[in-house]
VOMAR-812241 format. One record per atom (N, C-alpha, C): atom name; x, y, z. Coordinates in Angstrom, 2 decimals. Each point is the difference from the previous one (the first is absolute). Layout:
# residues N
atome,px,py,pz
CA,X,Y,Z
...
//
This chain:
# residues 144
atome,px,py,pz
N,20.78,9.87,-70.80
CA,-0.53,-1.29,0.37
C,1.19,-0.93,0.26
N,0.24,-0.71,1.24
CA,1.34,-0.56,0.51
C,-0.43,-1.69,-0.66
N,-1.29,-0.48,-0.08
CA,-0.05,-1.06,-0.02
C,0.33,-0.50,-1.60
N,0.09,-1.31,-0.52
CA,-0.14,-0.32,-1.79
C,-1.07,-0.64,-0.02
N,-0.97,0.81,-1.38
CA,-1.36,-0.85,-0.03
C,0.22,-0.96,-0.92
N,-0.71,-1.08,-0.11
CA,0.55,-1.15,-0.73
C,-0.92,0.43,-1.38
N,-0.97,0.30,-0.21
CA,-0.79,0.50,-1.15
C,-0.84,0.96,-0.29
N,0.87,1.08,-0.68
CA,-0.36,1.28,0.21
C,-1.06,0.21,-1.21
N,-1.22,0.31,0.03
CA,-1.00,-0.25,-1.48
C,-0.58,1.47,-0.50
N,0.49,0.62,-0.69
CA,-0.31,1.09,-0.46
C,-0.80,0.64,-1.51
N,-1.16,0.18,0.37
CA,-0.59,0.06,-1.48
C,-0.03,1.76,-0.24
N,0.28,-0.04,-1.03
CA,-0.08,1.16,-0.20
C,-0.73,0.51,-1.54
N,-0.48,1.35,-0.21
CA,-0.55,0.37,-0.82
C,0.25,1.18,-0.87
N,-0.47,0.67,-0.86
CA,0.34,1.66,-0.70
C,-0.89,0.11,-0.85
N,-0.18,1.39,-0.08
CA,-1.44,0.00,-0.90
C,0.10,1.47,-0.34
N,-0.62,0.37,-1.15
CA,-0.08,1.78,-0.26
C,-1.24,-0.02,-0.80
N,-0.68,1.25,0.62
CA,-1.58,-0.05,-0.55
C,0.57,1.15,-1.64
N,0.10,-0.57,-1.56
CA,0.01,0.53,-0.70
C,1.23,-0.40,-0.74
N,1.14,-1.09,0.30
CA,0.83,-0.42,-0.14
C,0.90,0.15,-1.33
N,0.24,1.74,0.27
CA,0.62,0.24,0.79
C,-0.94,0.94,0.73
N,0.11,-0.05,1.56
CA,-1.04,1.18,0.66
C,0.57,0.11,1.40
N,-0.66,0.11,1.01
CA,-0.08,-0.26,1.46
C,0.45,-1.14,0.28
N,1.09,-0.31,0.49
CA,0.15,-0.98,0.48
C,0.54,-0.80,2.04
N,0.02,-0.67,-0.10
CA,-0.20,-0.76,1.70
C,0.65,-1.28,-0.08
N,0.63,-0.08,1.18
CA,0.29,-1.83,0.12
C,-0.29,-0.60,1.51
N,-0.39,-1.45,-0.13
CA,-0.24,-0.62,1.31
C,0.51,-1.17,0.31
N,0.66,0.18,1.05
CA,0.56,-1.31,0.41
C,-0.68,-0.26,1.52
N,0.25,-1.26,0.09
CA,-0.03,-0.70,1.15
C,0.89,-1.14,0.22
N,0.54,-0.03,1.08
CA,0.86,-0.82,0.57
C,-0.42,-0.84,1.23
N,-0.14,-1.27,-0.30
CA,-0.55,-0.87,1.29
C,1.29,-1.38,0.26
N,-0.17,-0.03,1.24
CA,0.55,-1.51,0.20
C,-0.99,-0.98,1.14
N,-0.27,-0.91,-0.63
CA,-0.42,-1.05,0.69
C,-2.03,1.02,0.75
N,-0.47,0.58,-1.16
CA,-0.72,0.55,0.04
C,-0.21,1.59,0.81
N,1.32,0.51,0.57
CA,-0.11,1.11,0.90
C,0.73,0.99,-1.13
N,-0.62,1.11,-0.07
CA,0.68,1.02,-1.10
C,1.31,0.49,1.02
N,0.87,0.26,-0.98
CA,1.70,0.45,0.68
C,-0.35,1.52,-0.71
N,-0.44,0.10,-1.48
CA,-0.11,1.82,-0.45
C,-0.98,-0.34,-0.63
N,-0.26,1.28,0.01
CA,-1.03,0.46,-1.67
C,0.40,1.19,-0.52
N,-0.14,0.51,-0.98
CA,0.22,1.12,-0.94
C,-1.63,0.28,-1.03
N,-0.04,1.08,0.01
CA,-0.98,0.45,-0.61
C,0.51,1.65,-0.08
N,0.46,0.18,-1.38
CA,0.32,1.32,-0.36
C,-0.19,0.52,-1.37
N,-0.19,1.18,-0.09
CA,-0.07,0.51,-1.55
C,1.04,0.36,-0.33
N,0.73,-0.25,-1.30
CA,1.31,0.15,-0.28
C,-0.02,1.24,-1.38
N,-0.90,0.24,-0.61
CA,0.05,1.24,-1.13
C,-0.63,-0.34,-0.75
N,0.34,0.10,-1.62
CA,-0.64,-0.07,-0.91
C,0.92,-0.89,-0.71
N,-0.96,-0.80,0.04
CA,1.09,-1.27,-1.00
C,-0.48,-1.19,-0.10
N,0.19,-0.73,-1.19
CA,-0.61,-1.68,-0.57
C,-0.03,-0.70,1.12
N,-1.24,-1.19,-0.43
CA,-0.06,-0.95,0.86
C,1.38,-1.15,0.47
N,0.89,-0.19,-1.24
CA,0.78,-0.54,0.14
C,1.24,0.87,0.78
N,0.62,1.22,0.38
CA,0.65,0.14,0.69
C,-0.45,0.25,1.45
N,-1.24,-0.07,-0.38
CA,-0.64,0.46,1.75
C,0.14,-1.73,0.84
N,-0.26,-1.38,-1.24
CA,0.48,-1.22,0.46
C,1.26,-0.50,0.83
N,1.07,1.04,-1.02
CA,1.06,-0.56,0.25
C,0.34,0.83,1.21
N,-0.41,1.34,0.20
CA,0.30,1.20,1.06
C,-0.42,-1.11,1.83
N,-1.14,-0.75,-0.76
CA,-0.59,-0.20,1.30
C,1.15,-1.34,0.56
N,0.70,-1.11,-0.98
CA,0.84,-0.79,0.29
C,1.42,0.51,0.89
N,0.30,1.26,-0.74
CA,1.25,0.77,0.43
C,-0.81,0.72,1.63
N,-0.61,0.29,-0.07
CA,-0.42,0.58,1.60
C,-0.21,-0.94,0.60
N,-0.49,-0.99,0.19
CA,0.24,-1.22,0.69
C,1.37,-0.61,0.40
N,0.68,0.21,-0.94
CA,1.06,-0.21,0.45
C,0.82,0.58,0.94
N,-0.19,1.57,-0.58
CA,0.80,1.17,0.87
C,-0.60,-0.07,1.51
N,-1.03,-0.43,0.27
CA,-0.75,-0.23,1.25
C,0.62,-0.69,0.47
N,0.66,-1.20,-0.40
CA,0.28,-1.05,0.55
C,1.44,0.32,0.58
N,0.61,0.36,-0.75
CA,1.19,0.78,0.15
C,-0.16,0.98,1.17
N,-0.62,1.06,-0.17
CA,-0.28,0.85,1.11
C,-0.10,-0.18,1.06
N,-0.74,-1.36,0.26
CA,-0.93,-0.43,1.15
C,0.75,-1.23,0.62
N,1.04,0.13,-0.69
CA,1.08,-1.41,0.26
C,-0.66,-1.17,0.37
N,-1.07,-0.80,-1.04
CA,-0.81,-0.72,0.12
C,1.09,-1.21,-0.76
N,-0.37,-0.95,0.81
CA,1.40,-1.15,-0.66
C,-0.92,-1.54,-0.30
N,-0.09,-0.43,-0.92
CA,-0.93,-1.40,-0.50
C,1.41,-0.74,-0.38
N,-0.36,-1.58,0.36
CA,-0.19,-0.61,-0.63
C,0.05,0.07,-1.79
N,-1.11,-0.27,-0.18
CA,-0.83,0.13,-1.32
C,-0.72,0.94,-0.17
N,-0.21,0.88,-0.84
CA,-0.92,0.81,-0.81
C,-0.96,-0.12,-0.84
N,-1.30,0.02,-0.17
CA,-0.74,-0.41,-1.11
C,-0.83,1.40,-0.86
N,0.56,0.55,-0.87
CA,-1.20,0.91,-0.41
C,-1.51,-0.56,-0.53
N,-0.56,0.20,-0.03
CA,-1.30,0.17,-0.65
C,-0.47,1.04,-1.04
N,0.03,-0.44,-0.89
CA,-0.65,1.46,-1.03
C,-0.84,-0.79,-0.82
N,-1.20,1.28,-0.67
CA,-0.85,-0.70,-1.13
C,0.00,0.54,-1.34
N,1.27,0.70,0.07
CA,0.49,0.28,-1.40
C,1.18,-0.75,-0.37
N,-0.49,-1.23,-0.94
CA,0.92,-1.03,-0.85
C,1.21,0.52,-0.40
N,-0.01,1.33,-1.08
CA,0.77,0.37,0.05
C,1.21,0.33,0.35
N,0.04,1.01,1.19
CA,0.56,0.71,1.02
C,1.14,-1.54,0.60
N,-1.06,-0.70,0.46
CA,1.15,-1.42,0.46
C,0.39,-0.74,-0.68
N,-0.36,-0.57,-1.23
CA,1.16,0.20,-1.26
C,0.87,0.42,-0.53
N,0.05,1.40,0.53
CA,1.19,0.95,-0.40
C,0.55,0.18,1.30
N,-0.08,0.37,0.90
CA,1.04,-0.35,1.11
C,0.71,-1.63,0.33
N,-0.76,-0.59,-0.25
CA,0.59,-1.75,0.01
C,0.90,0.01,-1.28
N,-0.15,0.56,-1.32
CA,0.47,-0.13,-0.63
C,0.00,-1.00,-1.18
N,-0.97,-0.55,0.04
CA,-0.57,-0.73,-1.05
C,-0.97,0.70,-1.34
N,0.32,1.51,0.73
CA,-0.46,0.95,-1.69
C,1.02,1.23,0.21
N,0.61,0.59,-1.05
CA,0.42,1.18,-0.07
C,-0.46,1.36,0.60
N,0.47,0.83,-0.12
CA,-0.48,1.29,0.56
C,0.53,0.66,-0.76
N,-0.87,1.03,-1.51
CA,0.45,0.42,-0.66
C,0.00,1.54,0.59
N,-1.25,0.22,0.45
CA,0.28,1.97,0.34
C,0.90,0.19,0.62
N,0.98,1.27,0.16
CA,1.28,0.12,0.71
C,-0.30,0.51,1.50
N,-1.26,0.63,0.20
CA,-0.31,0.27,1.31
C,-0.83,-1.16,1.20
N,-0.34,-0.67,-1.21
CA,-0.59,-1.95,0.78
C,1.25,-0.41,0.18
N,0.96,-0.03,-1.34
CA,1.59,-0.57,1.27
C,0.50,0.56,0.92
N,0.18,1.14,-0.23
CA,0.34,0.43,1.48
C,-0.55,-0.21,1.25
N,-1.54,0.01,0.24
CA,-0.76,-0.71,1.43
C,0.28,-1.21,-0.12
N,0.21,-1.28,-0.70
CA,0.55,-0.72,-0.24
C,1.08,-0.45,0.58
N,0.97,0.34,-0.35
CA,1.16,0.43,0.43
C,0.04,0.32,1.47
N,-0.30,0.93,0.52
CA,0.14,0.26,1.47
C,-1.09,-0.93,0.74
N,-0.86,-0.61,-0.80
CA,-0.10,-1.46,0.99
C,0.84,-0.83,-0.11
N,0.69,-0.23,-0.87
CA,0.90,-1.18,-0.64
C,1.06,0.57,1.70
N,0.69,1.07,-0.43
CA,0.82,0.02,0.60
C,-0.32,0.09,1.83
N,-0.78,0.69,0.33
CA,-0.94,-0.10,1.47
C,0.33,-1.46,0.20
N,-0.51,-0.97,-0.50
CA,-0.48,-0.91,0.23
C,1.69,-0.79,0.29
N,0.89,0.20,-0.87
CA,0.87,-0.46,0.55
C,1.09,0.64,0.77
N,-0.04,1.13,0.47
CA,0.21,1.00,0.99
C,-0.55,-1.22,1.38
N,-1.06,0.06,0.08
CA,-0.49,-0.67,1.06
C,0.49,-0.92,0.22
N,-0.24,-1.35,-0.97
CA,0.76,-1.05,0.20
C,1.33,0.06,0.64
N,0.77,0.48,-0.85
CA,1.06,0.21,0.43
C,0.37,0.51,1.53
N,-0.74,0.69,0.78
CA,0.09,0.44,1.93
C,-0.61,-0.51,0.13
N,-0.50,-1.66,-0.66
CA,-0.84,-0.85,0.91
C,-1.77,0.57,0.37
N,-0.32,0.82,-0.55
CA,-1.08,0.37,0.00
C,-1.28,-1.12,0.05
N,0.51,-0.38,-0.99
CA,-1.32,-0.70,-0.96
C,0.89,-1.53,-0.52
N,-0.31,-0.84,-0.42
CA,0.75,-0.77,-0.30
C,-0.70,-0.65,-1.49
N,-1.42,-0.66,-0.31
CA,-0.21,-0.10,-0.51
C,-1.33,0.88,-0.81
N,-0.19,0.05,-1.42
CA,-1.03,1.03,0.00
C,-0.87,-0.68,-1.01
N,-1.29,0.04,-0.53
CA,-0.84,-0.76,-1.39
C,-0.97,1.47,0.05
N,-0.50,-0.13,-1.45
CA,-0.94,0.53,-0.47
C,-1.01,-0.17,-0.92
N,-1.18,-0.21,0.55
CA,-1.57,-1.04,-0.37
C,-0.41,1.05,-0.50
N,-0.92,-0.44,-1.34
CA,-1.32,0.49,-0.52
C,-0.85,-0.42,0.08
N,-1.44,0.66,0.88
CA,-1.09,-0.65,0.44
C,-1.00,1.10,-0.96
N,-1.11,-0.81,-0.32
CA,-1.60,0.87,-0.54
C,-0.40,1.20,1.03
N,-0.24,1.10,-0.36
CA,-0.27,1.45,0.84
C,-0.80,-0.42,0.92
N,-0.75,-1.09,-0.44
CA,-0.97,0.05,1.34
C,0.68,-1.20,1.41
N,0.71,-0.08,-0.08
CA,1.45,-0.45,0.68
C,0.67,0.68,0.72
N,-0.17,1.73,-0.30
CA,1.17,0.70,0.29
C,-0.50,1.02,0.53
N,-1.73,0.27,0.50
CA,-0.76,1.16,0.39
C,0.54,0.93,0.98
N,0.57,-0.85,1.32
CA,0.57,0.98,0.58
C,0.85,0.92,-0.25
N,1.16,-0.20,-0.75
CA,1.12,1.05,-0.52
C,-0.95,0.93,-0.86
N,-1.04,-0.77,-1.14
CA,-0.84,0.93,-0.95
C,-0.59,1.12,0.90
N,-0.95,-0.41,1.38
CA,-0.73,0.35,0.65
C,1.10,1.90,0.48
N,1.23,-0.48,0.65
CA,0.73,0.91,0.34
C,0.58,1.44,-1.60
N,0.22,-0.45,-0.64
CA,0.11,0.07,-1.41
C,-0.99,1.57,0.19
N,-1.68,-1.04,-0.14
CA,-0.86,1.07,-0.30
C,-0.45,0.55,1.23
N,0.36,-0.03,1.15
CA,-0.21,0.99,1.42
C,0.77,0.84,-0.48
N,1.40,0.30,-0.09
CA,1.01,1.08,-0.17
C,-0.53,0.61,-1.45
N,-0.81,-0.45,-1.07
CA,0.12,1.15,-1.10
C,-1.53,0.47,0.41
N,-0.55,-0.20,1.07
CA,-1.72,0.49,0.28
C,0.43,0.79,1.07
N,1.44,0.54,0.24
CA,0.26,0.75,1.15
C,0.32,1.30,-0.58
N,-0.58,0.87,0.39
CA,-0.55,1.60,-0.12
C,1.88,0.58,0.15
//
């Protein structure tokens, strides 16, 4: 993508039926209401909370990939959590939550740094706020 979007809005989701069980993540990426990606994939067997953070880090790597360049960044998630602990206003005690952690931490300023991205935030909204990413979430774990 040659152009810079001024506000790139990405909500994203993760979910595992049995947690730990089946798990999926969904993102969507819009600007100024036109989707730029979506993701909807099953990622293995694993907690709801790394399938959260899995879905933040693939968003990113997309962005990267797809040499998509903002402005501003906004995630969207409806796990409090998850954006607490990447913002950093709560710890991250499991050693495998720091590590996805971590390679957003560092992604994120990877990017910055080649001008990628310049600014980035991350909102917690109520699930029913966040259906579409949920919606993608549960297409990919109802896939045969």
């Amino acid at each position: 993508m040659s152009k810079i979007i001024d506000l790139l809005e990405i909500n994203t989701d993760g979910g595992s039926r049995g947690n730990p069980g089946p798990a999926a993540i969904g993102v969507l990426a819009r600007t100024n209401g036109q989707q730029v990606f979506a993701l909807s994939e099953k990622i293995g067997a694993t907690t709801n909370n790394v399938a959260e953070y899995t879905a933040v880090l693939r968003a990113l790597q997309t962005i990267e990939s797809e040499k998509i360049s903002a402005e501003k960044i906004r995630f969207t998630l409806d796990s409090e959590l998850i954006v607490k602990q990447i913002t950093g206003t709560y710890k991250v005690k499991q050693p495998h939550l720091q590590l996805l952690r971590k390679q957003i931490v560092d992604l994120s300023q990877s990017l910055r740094q080649t001008g990628q991205i310049k600014l980035m935030s991350f909102i917690n909204v109520l699930r029913d706020k966040n259906k579409e990413a949920d919606r993608l979430v549960n297409e990919a774990l109802d896939k045969q």
